[in-house]
KOLFI-580169 format. One line per 4 residues: their letters; for each residue x, y, z of C-alpha. Coordinates in nm, 2 decimals. Each point is the difference from the previous one (the first is absolute). Last residue first. Layout:
// residues N
A	X:Y:Z ~ ...;
// end
This chain:
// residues 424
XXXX	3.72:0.06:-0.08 ~ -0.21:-0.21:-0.22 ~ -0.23:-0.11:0.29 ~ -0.02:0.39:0.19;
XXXX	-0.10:0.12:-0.39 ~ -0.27:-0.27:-0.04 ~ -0.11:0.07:0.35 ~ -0.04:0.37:-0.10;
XXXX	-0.19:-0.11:-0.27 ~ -0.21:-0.24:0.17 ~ -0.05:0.34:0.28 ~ -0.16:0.19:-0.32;
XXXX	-0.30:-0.15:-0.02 ~ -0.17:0.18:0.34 ~ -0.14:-0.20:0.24 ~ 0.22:0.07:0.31;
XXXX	0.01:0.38:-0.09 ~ -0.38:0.07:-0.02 ~ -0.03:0.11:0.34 ~ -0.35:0.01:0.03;
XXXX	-0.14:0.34:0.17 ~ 0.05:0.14:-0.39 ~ 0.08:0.33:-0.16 ~ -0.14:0.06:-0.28;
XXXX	0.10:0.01:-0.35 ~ -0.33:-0.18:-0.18 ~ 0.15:-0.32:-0.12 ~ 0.19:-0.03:0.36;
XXXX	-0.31:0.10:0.22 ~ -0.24:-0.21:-0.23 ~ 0.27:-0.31:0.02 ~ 0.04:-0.01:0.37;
XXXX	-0.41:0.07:0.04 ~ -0.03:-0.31:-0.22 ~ 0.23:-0.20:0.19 ~ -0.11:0.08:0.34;
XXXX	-0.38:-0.15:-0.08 ~ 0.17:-0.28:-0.22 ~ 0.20:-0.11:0.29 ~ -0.20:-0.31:0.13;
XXXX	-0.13:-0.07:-0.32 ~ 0.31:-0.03:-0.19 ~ 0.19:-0.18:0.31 ~ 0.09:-0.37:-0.14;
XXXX	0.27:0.16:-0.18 ~ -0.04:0.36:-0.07 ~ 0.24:0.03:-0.29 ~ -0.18:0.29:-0.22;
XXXX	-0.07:0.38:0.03 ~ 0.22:0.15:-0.29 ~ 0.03:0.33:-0.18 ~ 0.11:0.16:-0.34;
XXXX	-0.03:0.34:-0.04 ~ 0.35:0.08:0.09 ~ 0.13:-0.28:-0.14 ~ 0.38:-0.05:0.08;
XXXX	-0.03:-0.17:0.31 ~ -0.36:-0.14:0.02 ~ -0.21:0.17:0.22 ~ -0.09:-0.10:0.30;
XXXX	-0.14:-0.31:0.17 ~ 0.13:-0.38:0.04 ~ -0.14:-0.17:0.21 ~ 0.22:-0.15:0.33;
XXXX	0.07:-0.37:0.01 ~ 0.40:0.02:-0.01 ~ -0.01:-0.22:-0.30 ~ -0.30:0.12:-0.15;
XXXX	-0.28:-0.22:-0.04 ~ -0.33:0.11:-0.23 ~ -0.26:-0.26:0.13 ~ -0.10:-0.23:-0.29;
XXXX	-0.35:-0.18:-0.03 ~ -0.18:-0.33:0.11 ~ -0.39:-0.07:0.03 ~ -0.24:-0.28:0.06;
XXXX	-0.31:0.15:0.01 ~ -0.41:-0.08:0.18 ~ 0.07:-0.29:0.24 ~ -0.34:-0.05:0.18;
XXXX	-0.02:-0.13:0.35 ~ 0.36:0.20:0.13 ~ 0.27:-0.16:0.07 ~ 0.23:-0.04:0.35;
XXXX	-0.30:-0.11:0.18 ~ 0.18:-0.11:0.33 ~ 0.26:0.22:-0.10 ~ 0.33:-0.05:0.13;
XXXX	0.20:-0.32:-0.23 ~ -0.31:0.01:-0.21 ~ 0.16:0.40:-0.13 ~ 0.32:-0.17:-0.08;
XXXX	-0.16:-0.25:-0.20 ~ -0.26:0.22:-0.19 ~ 0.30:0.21:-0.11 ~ 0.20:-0.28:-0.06;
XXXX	-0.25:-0.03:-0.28 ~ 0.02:0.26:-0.20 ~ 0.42:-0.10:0.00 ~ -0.06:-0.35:-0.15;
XXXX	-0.27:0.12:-0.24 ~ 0.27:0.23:-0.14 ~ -0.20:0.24:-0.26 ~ 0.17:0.08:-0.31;
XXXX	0.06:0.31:-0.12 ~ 0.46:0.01:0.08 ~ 0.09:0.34:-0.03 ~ 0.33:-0.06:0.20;
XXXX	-0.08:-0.32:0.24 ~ 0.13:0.20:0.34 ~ -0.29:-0.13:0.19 ~ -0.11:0.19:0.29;
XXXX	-0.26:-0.16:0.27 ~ -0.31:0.22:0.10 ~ -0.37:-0.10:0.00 ~ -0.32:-0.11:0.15;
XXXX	-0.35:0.20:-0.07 ~ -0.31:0.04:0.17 ~ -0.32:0.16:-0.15 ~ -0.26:0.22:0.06;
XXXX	0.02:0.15:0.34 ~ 0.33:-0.03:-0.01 ~ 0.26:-0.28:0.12 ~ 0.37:0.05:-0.09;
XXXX	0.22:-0.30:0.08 ~ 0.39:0.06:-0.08 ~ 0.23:-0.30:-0.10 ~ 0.36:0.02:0.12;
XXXX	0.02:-0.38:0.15 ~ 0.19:0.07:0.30 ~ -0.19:0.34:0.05 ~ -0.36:-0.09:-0.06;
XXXX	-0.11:0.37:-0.07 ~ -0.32:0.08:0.12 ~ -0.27:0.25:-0.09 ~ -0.23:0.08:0.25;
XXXX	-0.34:-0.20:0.15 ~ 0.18:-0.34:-0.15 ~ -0.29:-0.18:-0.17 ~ -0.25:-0.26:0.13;
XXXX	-0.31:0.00:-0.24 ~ 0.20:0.03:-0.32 ~ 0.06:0.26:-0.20 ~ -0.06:-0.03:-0.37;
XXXX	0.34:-0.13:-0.14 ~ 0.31:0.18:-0.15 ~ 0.31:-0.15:-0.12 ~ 0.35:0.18:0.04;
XXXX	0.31:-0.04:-0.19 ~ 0.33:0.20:-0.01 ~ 0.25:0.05:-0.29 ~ 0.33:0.21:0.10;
XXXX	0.05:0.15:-0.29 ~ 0.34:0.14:-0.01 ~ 0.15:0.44:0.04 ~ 0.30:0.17:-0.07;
XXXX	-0.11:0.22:-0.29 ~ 0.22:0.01:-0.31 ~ 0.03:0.37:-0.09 ~ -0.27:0.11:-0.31;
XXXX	0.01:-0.19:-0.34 ~ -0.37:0.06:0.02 ~ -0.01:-0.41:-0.05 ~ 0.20:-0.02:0.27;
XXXX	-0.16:0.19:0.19 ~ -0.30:-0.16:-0.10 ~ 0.15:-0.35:0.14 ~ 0.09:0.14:0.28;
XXXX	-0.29:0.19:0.15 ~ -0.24:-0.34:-0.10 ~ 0.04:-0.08:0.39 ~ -0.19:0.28:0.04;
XXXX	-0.11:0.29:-0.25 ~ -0.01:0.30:0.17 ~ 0.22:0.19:-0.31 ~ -0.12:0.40:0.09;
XXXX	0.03:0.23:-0.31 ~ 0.03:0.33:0.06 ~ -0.15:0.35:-0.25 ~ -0.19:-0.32:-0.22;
XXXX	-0.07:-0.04:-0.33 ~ -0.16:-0.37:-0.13 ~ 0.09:-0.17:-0.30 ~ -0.24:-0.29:-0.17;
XXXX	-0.22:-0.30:0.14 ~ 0.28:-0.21:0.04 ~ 0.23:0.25:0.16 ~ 0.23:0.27:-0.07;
XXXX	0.10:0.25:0.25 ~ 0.07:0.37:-0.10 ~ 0.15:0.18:0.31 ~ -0.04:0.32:0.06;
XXXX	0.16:0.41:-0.04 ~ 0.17:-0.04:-0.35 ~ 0.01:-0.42:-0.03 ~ 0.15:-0.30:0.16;
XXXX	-0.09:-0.31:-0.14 ~ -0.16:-0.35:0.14 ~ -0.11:-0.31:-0.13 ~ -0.19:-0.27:-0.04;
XXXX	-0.26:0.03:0.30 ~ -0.30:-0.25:0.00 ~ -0.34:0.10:-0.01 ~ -0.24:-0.22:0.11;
XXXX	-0.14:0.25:0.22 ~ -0.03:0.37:0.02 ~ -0.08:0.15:0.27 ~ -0.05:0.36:0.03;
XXXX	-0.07:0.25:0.29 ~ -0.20:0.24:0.11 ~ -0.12:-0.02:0.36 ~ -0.27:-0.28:-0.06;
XXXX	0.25:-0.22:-0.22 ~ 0.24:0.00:0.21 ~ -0.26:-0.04:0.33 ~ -0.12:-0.33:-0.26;
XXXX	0.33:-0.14:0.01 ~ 0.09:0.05:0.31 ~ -0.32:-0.21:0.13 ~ 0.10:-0.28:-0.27;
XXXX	0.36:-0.01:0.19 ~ -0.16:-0.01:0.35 ~ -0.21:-0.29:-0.13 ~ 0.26:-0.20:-0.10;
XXXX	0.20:0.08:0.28 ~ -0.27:-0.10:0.27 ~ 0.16:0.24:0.32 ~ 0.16:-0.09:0.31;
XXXX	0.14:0.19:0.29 ~ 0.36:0.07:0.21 ~ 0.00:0.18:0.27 ~ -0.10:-0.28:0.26;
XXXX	0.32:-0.18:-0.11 ~ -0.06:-0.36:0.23 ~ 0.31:-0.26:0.05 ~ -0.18:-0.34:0.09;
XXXX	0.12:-0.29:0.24 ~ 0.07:-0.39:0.02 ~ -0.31:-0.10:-0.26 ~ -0.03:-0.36:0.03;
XXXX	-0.36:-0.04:0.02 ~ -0.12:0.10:-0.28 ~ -0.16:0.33:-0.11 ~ -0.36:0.15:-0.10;
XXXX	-0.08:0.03:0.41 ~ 0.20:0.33:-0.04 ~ -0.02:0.18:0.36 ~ 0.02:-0.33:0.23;
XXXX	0.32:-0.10:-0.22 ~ 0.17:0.31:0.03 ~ -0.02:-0.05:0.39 ~ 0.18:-0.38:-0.08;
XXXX	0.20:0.13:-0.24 ~ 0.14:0.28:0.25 ~ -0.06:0.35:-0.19 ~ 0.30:0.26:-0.09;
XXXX	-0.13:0.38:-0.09 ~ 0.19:0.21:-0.29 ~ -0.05:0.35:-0.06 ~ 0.21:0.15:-0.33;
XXXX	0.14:0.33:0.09 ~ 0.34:-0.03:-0.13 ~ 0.15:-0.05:0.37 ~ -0.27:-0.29:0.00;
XXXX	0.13:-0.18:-0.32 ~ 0.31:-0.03:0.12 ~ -0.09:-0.11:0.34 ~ -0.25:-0.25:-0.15;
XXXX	0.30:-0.16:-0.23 ~ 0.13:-0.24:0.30 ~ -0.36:-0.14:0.02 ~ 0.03:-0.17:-0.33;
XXXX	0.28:-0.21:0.19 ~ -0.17:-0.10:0.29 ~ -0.31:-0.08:-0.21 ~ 0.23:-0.24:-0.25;
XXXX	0.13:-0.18:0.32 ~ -0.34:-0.01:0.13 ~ -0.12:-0.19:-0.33 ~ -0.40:0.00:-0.06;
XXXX	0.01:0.38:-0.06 ~ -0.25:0.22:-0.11 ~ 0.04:0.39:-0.16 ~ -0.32:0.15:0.07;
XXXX	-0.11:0.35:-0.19 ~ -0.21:0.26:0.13 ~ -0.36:0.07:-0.11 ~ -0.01:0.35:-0.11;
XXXX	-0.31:-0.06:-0.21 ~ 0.03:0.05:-0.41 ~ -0.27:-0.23:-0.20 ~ 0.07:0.18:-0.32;
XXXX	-0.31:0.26:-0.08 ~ 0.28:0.32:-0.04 ~ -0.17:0.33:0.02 ~ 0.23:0.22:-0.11;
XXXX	0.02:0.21:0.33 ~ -0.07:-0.30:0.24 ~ 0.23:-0.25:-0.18 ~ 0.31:0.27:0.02;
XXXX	-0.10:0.10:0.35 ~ 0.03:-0.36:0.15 ~ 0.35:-0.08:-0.22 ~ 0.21:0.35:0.09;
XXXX	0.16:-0.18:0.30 ~ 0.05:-0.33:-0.16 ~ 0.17:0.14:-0.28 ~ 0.23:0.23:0.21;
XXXX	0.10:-0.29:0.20 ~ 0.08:-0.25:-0.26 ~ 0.15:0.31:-0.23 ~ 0.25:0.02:0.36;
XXXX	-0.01:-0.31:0.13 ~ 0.17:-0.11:-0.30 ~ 0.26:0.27:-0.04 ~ 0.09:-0.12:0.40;
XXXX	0.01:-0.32:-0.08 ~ 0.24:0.06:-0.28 ~ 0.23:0.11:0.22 ~ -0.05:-0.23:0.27;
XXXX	0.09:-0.34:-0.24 ~ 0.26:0.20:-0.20 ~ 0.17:0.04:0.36 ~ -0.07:-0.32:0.10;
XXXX	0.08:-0.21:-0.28 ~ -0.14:-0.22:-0.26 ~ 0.02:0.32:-0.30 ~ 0.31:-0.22:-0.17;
XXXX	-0.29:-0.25:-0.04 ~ -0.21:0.21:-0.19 ~ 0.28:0.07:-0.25 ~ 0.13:-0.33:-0.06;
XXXX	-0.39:-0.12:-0.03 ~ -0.06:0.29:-0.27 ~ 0.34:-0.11:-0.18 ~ -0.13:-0.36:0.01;
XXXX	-0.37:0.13:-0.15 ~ 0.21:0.15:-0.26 ~ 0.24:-0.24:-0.09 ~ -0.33:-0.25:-0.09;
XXXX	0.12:-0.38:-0.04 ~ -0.29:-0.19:0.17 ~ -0.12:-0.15:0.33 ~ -0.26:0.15:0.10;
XXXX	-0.03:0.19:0.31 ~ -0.27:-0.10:0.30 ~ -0.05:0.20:0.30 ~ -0.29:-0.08:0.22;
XXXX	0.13:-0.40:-0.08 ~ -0.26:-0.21:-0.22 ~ 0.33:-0.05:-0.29 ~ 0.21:-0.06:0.27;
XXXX	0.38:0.11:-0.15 ~ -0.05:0.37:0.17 ~ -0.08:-0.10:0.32 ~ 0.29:-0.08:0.15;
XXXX	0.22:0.21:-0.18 ~ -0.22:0.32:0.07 ~ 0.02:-0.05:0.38 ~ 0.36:0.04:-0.06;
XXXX	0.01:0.31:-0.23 ~ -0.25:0.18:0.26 ~ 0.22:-0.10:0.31 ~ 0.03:0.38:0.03;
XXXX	-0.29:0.16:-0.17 ~ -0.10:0.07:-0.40 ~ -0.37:0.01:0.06 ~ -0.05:0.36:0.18;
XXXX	-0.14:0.02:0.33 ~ -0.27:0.22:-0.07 ~ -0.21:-0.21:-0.04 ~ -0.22:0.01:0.32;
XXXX	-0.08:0.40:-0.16 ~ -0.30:-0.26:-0.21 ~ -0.26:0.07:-0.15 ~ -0.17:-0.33:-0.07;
XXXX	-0.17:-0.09:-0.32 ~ 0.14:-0.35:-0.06 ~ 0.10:0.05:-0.34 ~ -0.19:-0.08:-0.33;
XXXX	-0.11:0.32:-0.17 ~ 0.29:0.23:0.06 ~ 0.26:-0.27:-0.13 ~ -0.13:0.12:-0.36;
XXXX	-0.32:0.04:-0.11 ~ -0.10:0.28:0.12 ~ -0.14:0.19:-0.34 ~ 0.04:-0.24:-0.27;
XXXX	0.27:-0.05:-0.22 ~ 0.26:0.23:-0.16 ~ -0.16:0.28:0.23 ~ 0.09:0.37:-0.13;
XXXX	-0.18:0.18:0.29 ~ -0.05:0.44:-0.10 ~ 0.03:0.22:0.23 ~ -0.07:0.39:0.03;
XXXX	0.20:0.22:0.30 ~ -0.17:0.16:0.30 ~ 0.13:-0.16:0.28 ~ -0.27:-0.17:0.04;
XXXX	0.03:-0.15:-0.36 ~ 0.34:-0.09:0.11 ~ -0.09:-0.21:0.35 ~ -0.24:-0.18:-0.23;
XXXX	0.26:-0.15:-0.22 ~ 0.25:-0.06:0.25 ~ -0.32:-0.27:0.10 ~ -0.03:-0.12:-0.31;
XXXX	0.39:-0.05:-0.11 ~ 0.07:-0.14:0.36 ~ -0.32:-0.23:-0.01 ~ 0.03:-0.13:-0.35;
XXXX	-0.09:0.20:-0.32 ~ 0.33:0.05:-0.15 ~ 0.18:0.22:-0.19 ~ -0.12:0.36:0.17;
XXXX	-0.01:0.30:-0.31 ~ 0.00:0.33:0.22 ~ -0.08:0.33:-0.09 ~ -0.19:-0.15:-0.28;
XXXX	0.03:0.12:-0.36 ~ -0.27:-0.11:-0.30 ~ 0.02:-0.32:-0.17 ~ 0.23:0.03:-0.34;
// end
């Protein structure tokens, strides 16, 4: 048997990496168990922006109806595939009972909250561990070609604003004379100047190596088979033999569920939602921030060496193949307000799941009946964004201290309080 770690971490994507340096400042030893390769999981292929703007969580009033339009089009932003799967219908039940205004502001406010605290902490984090990722506090723009979609967007600013999330409106025709890398046809612009951008792939690799630097052990292709309580630790069983740890921290993903399952541990209330991005080198005329083309819900990240398109969410289960139909709506909705919507050289095609919760807040805390036991999965689209307020969440819970972050909203218990409220 491998010798004892404070903390065994099950999963070497962003969350698990990054919660895994937090720990080793704290003082405690770490140990990676990675069934594949170190970030590669939806931390390598997403848009790279860091993003408070989200806040606003997905399920929303006139959520379910929006959904209905677009869910039967297989190049829609939202695509589900048709298919008998009780759970994925239970999911949808659930998100759409969230479609309100009160769940709508109450999870906002958890949002804002990690989204806040992440974004906050971010700048020191990459200076103190040295992070080479392409980070610059850039702002975000969210870009409109439909003044009836702009009006409405706008109503959420207020929101947003008493949560301490900055928002700036911009004519079209003035935003037009700052970005000459859009169309004509732009009606107006919604600018978050505290939001930022990073290169995830490259911020994942970074966190990696400070692991490594302060300590800490990665393991890689090593896939988890079990787990067993024993006197004082936890013995987990993998691929390349049984590990001993003090706490065991499941970051895995979108894969939480299925190794729950496996684990025999509670069902976990979370889909893949599978997005796609491609990435090109950067062409001569690219956006000077990140953008979001907000009727077609693809984001445009340009950095200094490379630019990527991306977003959409498939529910398609654990489908591997790559839809050609949806890679390249991408292209097409960014031609619509890019007069070089594509880079010169296209370098990956990528897809990977998002971990989706139904009322699209992670899920952190320990798991009820465990005491060793611990999660820090179902951040959605959001992994990057909240990984920096994440890990110091899951170092101040694992190590007994007290926490600026509520942890509350995130914690696994509140499915089985819902549960309970359901069968009562």
């Amino acid at each position: 048997m491998n010798d004892r770690r404070d903390v065994l971490i099950v999963g070497g994507g962003v969350i698990g990496l990054a919660s895994a340096l937090a720990l080793l400042e704290a003082g405690r030893s770490v140990r990676i168990l990675e069934a594949g390769t170190t970030g590669c999981g939806s931390s390598h292929g997403n848009c790279g922006t860091i993003t408070p703007s989200h806040s606003a969580p997905l399920p929303a009033p006139g959520k379910v109806a929006k959904a209905l339009r677009w869910m039967l089009t297989p190049d829609a932003p939202f695509y589900l595939k048709p298919r008998f799967d009780p759970a994925l219908w239970s999911w949808l039940a659930r998100f759409a009972s969230r479609c309100n205004e009160r769940d709508w502001q109450t999870a906002m406010v958890a949002k804002a909250a990690l989204l806040n605290a992440s974004r906050q902490a971010l700048p020191e984090w990459i200076a103190r561990h040295g992070l080479d990722c392409e980070f610059a506090e850039s702002g975000v723009d969210y870009v409109f070609r439909d003044a009836g979609t702009l009006a409405h967007f706008c109503e959420e600013l207020e929101p947003l604003a008493k949560l301490g999330v900055a928002s700036e409106r911009i004519d079209g025709v003035a935003y037009l004379r700052q970005e000459p890398a859009l169309r004509d046809g732009v009606v107006g612009a919604v600018r978050f100047p505290g939001d930022a951008r990073l290169r995830p792939d490259r911020y994942v690799a970074a966190l990696a190596k400070a692991v490594r630097a302060a300590g800490g052990e990665i393991v890689e292709q090593c896939e988890v088979r079990g787990v067993a309580d024993e006197a004082g630790a936890i013995r987990v069983a993998t691929t390349q033999g049984d590990f001993r740890g003090r706490d065991v921290l499941i970051a895995t993903g979108a894969w939480s569920p299925t190794l729950a399952k496996s684990l025999q541990l509670a069902k976990l209330p979370i889909q893949p939602g599978k997005g796609y991005s491609i990435t090109y080198d950067r062409p001569a005329l690219a956006p000077q921030r990140p953008i979001v083309l907000f009727e077609r819900s693809v984001c445009v990240t340009a950095w200094d060496s490379g630019y990527r398109l991306g977003s959409t969410m498939e529910f398609s289960g654990y489908d591997r193949t790559l839809n050609r139909r949806r890679l390249d709506a991408l292209e097409r909705s960014a031609a619509e307000y890019l007069h070089e919507p594509v880079g010169p050289v296209k370098r990956e095609e990528w897809f990977g799941w998002r971990p989706m919760t139904w009322d699209d807040l992670p899920i952190i805390g320990r798991v009820p009946g465990r005491d060793r036991l611990w999660l820090a999965t179902g951040h959605g689209m959001l992994g990057v964004s909240m990984s920096t307020g994440t890990a110091t969440l899951v170092a101040d819970l694992i190590c007994g201290r007290e926490s600026a972050i509520d942890p509350t909203p995130y914690a696994p218990q509140r499915f089985a309080v819902q549960r309970q409220v359901q069968a009562a």
